[in-house]
C-alpha positions as CSV (number, residue, x, y, z in Angstrom):
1,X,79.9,64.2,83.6
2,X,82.5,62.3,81.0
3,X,85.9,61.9,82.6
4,X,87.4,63.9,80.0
5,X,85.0,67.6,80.2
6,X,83.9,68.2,76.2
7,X,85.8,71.3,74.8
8,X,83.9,74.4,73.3
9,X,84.8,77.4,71.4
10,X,83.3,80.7,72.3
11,X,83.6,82.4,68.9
12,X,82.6,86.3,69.9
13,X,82.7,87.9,73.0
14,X,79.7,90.1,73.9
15,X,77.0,89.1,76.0
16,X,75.8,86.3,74.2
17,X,79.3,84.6,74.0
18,X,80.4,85.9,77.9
19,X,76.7,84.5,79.1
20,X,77.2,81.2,77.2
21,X,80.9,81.1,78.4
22,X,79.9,81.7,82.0
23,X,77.0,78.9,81.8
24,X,79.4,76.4,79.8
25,X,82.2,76.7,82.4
26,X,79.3,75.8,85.3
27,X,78.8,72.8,84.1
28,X,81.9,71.9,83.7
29,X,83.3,72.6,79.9
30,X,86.5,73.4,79.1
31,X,85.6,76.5,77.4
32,X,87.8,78.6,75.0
33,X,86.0,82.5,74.6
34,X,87.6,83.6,71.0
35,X,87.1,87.4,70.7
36,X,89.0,89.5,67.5
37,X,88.7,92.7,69.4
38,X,91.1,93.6,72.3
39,X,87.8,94.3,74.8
40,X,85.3,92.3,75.7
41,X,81.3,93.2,76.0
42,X,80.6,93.9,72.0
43,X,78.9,96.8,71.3
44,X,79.3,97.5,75.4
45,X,82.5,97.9,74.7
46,X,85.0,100.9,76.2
47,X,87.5,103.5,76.1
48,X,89.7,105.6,78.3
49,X,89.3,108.9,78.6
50,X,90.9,111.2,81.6
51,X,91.4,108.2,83.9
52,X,87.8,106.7,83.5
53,X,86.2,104.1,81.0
54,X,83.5,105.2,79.0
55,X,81.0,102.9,77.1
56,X,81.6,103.6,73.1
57,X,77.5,103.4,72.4
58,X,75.1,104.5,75.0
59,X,73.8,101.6,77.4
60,X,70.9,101.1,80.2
61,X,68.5,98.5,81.6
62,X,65.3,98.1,82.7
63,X,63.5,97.1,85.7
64,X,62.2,93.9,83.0
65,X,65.3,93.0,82.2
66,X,64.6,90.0,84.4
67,X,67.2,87.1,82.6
68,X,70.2,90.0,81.9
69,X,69.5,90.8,86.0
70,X,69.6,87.2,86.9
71,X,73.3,86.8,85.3
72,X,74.5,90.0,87.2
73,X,73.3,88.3,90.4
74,X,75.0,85.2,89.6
75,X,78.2,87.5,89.2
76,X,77.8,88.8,92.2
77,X,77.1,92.1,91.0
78,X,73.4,92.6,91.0
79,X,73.5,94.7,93.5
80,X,75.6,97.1,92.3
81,X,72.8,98.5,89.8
82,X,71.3,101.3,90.4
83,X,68.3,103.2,89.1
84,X,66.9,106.5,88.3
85,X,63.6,108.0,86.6
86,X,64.2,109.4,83.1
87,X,62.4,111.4,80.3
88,X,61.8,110.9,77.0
89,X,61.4,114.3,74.3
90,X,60.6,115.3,70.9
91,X,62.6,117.9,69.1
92,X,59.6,119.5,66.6
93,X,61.0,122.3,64.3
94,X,63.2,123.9,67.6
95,X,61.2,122.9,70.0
96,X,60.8,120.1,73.1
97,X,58.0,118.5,73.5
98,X,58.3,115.7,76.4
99,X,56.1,112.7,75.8
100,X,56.0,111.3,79.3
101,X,52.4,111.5,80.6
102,X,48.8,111.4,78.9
103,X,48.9,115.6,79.6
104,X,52.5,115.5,77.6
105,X,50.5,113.7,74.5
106,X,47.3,115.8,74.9
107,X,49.9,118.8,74.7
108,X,52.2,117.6,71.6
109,X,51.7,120.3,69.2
110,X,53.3,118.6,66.3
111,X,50.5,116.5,65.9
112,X,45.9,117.4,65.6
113,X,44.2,116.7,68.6
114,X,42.4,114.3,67.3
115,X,45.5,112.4,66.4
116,X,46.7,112.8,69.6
117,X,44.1,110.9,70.9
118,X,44.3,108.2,68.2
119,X,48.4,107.5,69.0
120,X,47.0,107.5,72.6
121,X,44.7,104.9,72.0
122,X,47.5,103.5,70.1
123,X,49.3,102.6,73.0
124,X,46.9,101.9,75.1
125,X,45.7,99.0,73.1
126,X,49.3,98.1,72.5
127,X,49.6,97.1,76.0
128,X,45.8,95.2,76.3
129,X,45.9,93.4,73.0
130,X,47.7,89.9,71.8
131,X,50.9,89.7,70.0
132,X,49.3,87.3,68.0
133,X,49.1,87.4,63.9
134,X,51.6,90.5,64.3
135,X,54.7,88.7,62.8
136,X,52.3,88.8,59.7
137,X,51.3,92.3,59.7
138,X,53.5,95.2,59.1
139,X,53.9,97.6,61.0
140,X,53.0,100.7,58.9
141,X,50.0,99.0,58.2
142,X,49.1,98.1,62.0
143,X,50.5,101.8,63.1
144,X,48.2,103.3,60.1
145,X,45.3,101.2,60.8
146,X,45.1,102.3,65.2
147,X,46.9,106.0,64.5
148,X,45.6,107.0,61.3
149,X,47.5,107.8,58.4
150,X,48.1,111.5,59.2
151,X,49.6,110.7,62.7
152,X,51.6,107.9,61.0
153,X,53.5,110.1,58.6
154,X,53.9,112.7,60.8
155,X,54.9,110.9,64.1
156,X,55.7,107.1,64.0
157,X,57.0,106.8,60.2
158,X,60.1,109.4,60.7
159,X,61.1,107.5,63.5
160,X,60.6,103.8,61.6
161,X,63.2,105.7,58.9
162,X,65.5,106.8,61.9
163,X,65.8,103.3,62.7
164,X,65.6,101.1,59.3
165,X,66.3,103.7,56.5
166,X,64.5,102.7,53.6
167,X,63.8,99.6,54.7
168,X,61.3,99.7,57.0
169,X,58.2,99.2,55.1
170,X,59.0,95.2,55.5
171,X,59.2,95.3,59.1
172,X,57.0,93.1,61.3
173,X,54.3,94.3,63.7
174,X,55.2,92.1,66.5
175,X,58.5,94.0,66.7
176,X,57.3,97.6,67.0
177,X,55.0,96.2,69.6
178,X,57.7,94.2,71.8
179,X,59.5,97.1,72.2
180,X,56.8,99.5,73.5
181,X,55.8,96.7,75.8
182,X,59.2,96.3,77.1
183,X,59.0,99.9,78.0
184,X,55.9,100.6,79.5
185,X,55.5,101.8,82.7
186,X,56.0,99.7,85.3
187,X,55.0,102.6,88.0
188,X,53.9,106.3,87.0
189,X,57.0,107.1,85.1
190,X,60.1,105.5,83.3
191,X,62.7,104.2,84.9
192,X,66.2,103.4,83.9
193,X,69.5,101.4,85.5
194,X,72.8,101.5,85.4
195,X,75.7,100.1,87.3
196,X,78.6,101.1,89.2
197,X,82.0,101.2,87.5
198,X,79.9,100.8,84.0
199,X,79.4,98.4,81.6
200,X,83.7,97.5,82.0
201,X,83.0,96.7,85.5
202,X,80.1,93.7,83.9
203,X,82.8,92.3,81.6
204,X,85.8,92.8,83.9
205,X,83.9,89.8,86.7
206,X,83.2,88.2,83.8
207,X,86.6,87.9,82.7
208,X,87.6,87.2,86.6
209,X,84.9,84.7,87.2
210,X,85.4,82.6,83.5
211,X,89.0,82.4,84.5
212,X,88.5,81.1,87.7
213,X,86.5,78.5,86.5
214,X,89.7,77.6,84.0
215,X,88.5,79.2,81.4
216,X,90.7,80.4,78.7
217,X,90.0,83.9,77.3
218,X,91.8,84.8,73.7
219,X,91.3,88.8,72.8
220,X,92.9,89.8,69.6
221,X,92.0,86.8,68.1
222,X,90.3,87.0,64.5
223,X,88.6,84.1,63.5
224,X,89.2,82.9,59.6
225,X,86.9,80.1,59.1
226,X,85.2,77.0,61.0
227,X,84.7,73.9,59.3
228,X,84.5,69.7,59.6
229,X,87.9,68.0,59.6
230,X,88.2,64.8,57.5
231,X,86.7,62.8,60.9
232,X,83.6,65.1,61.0
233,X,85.2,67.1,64.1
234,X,84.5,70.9,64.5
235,X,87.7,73.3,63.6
236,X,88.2,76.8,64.2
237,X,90.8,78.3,62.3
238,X,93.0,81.7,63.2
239,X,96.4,83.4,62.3
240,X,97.9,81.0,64.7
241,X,96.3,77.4,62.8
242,X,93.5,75.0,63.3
243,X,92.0,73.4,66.2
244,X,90.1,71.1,67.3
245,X,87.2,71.5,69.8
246,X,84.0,69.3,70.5
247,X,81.5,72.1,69.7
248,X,81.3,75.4,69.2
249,X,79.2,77.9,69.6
250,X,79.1,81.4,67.0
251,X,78.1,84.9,68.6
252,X,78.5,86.9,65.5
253,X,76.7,88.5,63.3
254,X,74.7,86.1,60.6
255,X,76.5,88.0,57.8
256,X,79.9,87.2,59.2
257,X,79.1,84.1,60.3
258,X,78.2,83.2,56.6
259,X,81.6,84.1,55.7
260,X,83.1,81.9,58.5
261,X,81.9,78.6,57.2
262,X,84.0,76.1,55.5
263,X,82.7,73.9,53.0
264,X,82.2,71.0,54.4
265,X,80.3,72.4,57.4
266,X,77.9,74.1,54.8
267,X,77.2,70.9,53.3
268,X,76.1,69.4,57.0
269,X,74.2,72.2,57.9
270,X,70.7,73.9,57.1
271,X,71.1,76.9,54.5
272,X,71.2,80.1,55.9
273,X,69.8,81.8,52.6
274,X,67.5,83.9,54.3
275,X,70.6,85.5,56.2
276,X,69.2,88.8,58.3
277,X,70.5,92.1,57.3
278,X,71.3,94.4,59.6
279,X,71.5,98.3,60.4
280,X,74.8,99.7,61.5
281,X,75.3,103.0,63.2
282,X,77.2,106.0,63.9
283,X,77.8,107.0,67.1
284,X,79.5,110.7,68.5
285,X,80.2,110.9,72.0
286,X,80.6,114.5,73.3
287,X,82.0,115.5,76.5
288,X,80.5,118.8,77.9
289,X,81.4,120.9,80.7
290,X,77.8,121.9,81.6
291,X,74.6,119.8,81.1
292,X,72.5,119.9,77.6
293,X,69.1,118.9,78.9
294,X,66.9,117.1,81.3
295,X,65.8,114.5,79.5
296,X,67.8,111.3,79.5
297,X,66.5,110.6,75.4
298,X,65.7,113.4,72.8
299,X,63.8,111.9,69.7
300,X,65.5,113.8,66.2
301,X,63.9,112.2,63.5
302,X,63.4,113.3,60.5
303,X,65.6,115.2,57.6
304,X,66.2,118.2,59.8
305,X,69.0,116.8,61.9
306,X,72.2,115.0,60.7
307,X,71.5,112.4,63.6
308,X,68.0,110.8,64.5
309,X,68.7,111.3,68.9
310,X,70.3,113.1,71.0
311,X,71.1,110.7,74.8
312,X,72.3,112.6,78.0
313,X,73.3,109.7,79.8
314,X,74.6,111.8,82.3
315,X,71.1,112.3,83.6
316,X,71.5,108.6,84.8
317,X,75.1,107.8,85.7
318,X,76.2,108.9,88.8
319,X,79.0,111.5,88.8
320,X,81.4,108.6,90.6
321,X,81.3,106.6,87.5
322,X,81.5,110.1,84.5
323,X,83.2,112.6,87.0
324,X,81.9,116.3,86.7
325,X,81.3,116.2,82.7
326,X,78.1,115.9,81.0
327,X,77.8,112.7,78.5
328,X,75.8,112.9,75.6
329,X,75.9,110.3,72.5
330,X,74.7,111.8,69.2
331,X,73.4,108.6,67.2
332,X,72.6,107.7,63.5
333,X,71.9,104.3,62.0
334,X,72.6,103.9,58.4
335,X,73.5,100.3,56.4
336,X,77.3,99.8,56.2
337,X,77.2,100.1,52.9
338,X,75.4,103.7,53.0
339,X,78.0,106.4,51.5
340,X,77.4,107.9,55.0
341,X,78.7,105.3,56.7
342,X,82.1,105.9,55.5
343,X,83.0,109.3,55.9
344,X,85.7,111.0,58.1
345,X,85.1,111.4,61.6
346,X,86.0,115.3,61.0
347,X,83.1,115.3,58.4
348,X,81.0,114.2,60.9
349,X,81.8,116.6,64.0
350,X,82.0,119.5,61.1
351,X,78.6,118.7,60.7
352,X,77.0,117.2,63.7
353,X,78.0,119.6,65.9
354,X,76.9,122.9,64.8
355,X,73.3,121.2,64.3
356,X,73.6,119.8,67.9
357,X,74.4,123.9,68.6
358,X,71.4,124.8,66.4
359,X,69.0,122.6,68.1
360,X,70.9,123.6,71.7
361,X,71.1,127.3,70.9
362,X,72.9,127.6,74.6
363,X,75.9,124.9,73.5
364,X,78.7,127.6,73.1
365,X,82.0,125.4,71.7
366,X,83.6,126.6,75.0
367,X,81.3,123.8,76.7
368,X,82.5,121.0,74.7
369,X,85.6,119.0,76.2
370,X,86.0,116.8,73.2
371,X,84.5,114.2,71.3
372,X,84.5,111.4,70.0
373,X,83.2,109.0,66.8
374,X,82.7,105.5,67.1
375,X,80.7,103.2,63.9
376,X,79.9,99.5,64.6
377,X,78.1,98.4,61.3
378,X,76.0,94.8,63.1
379,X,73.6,96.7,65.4
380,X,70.3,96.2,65.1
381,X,68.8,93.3,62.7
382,X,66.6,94.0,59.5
383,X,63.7,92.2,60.2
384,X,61.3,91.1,57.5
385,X,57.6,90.0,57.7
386,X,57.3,86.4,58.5
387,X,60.4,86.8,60.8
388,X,59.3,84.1,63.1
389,X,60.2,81.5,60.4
390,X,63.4,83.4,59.5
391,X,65.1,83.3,62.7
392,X,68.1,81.0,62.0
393,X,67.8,77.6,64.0
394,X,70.1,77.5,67.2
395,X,71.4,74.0,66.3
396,X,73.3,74.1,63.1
397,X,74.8,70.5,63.4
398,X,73.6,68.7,66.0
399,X,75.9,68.3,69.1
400,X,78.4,70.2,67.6
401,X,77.5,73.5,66.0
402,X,75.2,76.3,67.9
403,X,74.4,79.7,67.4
404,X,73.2,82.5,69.4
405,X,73.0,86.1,67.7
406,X,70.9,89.2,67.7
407,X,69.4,87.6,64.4
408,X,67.7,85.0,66.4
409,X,66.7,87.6,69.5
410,X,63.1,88.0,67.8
411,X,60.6,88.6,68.4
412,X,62.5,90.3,72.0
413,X,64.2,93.4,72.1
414,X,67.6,93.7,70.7
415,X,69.1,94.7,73.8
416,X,71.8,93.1,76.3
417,X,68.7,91.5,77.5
418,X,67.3,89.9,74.8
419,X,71.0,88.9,74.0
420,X,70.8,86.8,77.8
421,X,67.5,85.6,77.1
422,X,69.3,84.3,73.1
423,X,72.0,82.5,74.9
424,X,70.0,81.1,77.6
425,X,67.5,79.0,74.4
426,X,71.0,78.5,72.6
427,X,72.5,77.0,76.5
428,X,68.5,75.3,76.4
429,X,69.4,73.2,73.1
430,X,73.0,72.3,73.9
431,X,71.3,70.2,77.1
432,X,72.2,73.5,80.1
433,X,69.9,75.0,82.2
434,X,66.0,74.6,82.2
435,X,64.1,73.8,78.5
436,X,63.8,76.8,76.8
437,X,59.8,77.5,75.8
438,X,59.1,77.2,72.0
439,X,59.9,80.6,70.2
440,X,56.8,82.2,69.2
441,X,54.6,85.2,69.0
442,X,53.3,84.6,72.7
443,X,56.2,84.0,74.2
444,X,56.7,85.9,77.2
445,X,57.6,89.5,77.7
446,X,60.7,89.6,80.3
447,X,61.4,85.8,80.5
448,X,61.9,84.9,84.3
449,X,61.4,88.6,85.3
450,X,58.4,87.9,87.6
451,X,59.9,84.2,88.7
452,X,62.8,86.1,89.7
453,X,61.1,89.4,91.4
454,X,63.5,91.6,90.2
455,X,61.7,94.0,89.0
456,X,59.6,96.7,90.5
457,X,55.8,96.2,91.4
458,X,53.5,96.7,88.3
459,X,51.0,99.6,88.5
460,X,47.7,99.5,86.0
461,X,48.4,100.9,82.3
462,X,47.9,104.0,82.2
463,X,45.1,105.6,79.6
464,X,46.5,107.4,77.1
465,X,49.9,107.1,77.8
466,X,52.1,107.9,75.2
467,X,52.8,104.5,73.0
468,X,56.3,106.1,71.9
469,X,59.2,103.3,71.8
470,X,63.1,104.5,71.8
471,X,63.7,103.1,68.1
C-alpha cells in the first residue's frame, strides 16, 4: 500500500456503489460515496409510514443469491435473514390459477392440455440444457420453438409485454433462461428471504460500517459532470465545484452516465454508442387492514388489468418488521417516455384500485389504510440480441475510470444480486478481491453460492414443473 491511500469517488449509492464502497474502504481507499438522493440503497430505497420504514418497490432474495449473502455476512448481518415458502398465481379472466407444482400446470385452464405439457417440457429442458448460442437467439423464437406458438401467445408473450412493452421481440434467449434458472426449485417448493428491520436496516450498517472505515458519505449530492482536468486527473463536478480524485467509479444508469461525461473524458474513453435502454416502472403500494391473498406473486398480464402483478409481500415479512397491515405493491413497467409514465398519482389510484377491487371482489375500500405511488424510470435494462458484446466494458480509462451498472449485470439477473456479483468483476478489474471469470454465456449461475454453502441443499429438477419466471 502507497503511503498516501489513492482517493475514489463513489458516484451512486445503491448496491453496486455501497458494495464497491465497502470493498474500496477494506483495502484501504479513501473513498468518497456521492449519492443525489437523500437515502441510500437505490431502488431499495424507503419511507416512513406510521413509525416504520417501508421499501418503495417490493424486494426479496433467494436461497442463490450466494455473492449478495456473502456481503450481508461480511456486515455482520447475514444472520438476520430469514426465509419463508411462497406461491406464485395467474389471474385468467377472474380467476387464480397457482402455477407451483406439475399438478398446478396440468390443471391451468387458460392454456390446451397439450400446451400444458409442451410449457412443461419447456421448463424442464430449461433447467438440463446449455446457455450456449442463447445470447443469439431470441426469445420468442426459442419460447415458440419448445412451447409452440399457441402457448406462446397465450401464456409467455403477455408476460414478455408486461415486462418490455413493445420491445420485447429483440430480447435475448439467454436472459429469459437465467431468470427461470435462478428461480428453480432448490427443494419441492419456492422459497423466498427477507431480513429483519428491512432493506433500511442493509443500508443503515452500511452507512455505519463505511464510516467507520473513514469513509465519507455525501446524500443530496447531484452530480453535474465528470471529466479529465488539464493534467489528465479525474474530476467530479457538483453544486458545490470540482474535485479531484484518483479514480472513480459510476453506479448509474448508462443513459445518465452518458450525460455525465465531459469532453475530454469522451475523447479518452471507448464510445458508449450502443448505450442500453431501459424500462422504468410504476409502482402503488397499498396498505390494507386484512390480507388480499395467499400467494406472495399474482401474474396480471395482459390488457385486462391497468398493472401487469399484484405482490403481497406481507405473506413473507414478519409482522415485527410491517406491524398488523397487509402490504401489497401493484406494479407496471412502462418506458419513461410512455404518456403513462407521467400521469397524476390520483389518475393512477382512480384507476388501479377499482380494478385491484374487480379482480379482489372481497377488497371493500373500508380495508385500504392508504396508498401510495412511487415511479423510478432506470429499472430493468432493454436488452438486445447480441447483448454479450453490448455490455459496456467495466474499465472506461484505465486506472482511473470504472463502471458497474445493471447495464453490465447480463447475462445475471437484474436483481440486488446480480448488482453484488457487477461490482465484485468492476472491484476484479480495479486489482480487489479474487479475478473475476470472463463474462460469458457459461458463466456460472449463483457465482460463489456453492463455495460459500449458503444456500439450501439442491433436490433433482422436478418433471414438469412449471418454467414460469417472475418477469
Amino acid at each position: 500500500m502507497s503511503a498516501t491511500p489513492k482517493s475514489v469517488a463513489i458516484l451512486g449509492g445503491g448496491i453496486s456503489g455501497l458494495t464497491c464502497a465497502l470493498r474500496l474502504a477494506q483495502e484501504g481507499r479513501r473513498v468518497t460515496l456521492i449519492e443525489g438522493s437523500a437515502h441510500l440503497g437505490g431502488l431499495g430505497t424507503f419511507f416512513e409510514h406510521d413509525d416504520r420504514t417501508f421499501e418503495k418497490f417490493y424486494h426479496c432474495m433467494l436461497p442463490s443469491d450466494g455473492p449478495l449473502l456473502s456481503v450481508l455476512e461480511s456486515l455482520g448481518i447475514r444472520n438476520e435473514v430469514y426465509w419463508k415458502p411462497t406461491t406464485f398465481a395467474y389471474a385468467h379472466q377472474g380467476r387464480f390459477f397457482p402455477l407451483n407444482t406439475a399438478l398446478d400446470l396440468l390443471k391451468f385452464a387458460p392454456l390446451r392440455f397439450i400446451d400444458r405439457i409442451r410449457v412443461g417440457i419447456t421448463g424442464l429442458y430449461g433447467r438440463l440444457v446449455s446457455d450456449k448460442g442463447l445470447d443469439n437467439v431470441t426469445t420468442v423464437k426459442w419460447l415458440t420453438r419448445l412451447s409452440g406458438a399457441r402457448a406462446f401467445a397465450k401464456f409467455w408473450q403477455p408476460m414478455l409485454e408486461a415486462k418490455f412493452g413493445d420491445r420485447y421481440h429483440d430480447v435475448p434467449a439467454l436472459w429469459f433462461w437465467t431468470r427461470f434458472n435462478r428461480e428453480k426449485g432448490e427443494s419441492k417448493g419456492e422459497c423466498k428471504g427477507y431480513i429483519k428491520g428491512g432493506y433500511k436496516h442493509i443500508t443503515d450498517t452500511f452507512s455505519r460500517v463505511l464510516r467507520e472505515l473513514g469513509s465519507e458519505i455525501r446524500l443530496n449530492t447531484a452530480v453535474q459532470s465528470i471529466d479529465l482536468d488539464a493534467d489528465g486527473r479525474t474530476t467530479v463536478k457538483t453544486a458545490a465545484g470540482s474535485e479531484t480524485f484518483d479514480q472513480i467509479v459510476v453506479t448509474l444508469p448508462t443513459p445518465q452516465v452518458e450525460q455525465l461525461i465531459g469532453p475530454a473524458l469522451r475523447r479518452e474513453m471507448p464510445a458508449l454508442d450502443t448505450t442500453t435502454d431501459y424500462q422504468g416502472v410504476i409502482n402503488c403500494l397499498l396498505f390494507l387492514k386484512k390480507p388480499l391473498t395467499t400467494h406472495y406473486w399474482v401474474a396480471t398480464p395482459g390488457n385486462d388489468h391497468p398493472f401487469d402483478g399484484v405482490v403481497e409481500t406481507s405473506t413473507l415479512i414478519d409482522t415485527a418488521d410491517r406491524g398488523q397491515r397487509h402490504v401489497v405493491h401493484l406494479t407496471k413497467y412502462l418506458h419513461r417516455s410512455d404518456e403513462r409514465f407521467a400521469v397524476s398519482d390520483d389518475c393512477i389510484r382512480a384507476y388501479w384500485i377499482p380494478a385491484l377491487k374487480q379482480l379482489f371482489q372481497q377488497l371493500q375500500d373500508d380495508d385500504i389504510e392508504t396508498s401510495h405511488v412511487f415511479r423510478a424510470p432506470f429499472v430493468e435494462p432493454i436488452y438486445r440480441l447480441g447483448q454479450m458484446q453490448l455490455r459496456p466494458p467495466e474499465e472506461l480509462i484505465k486506472n482511473k475510470v470504472y463502471m458497474a451498472n445493471t447495464a453490465q449485470v447480463y447475462p445475471f439477473v437484474t436483481s440486488w444480486n446480480g448488482s453484488v456479483i457487477q461490482a465484485e468483476r468492476t472491484l476484479a478489474t480495479m486489482g480487489i478481491g479474487p479475478a473475476a471469470p470472463a463474462v460469458s454465456e457459461s458463466t456460472p449461475m449463483g457465482s460463489r453460492t456453492a463455495e460459500l454453502k449458503l444456500a439450501r441443499p439442491r433436490a433433482s429438477a422436478t418433471p414438469l414443473r412449471p418454467a414460469v419466471a417472475k418477469m
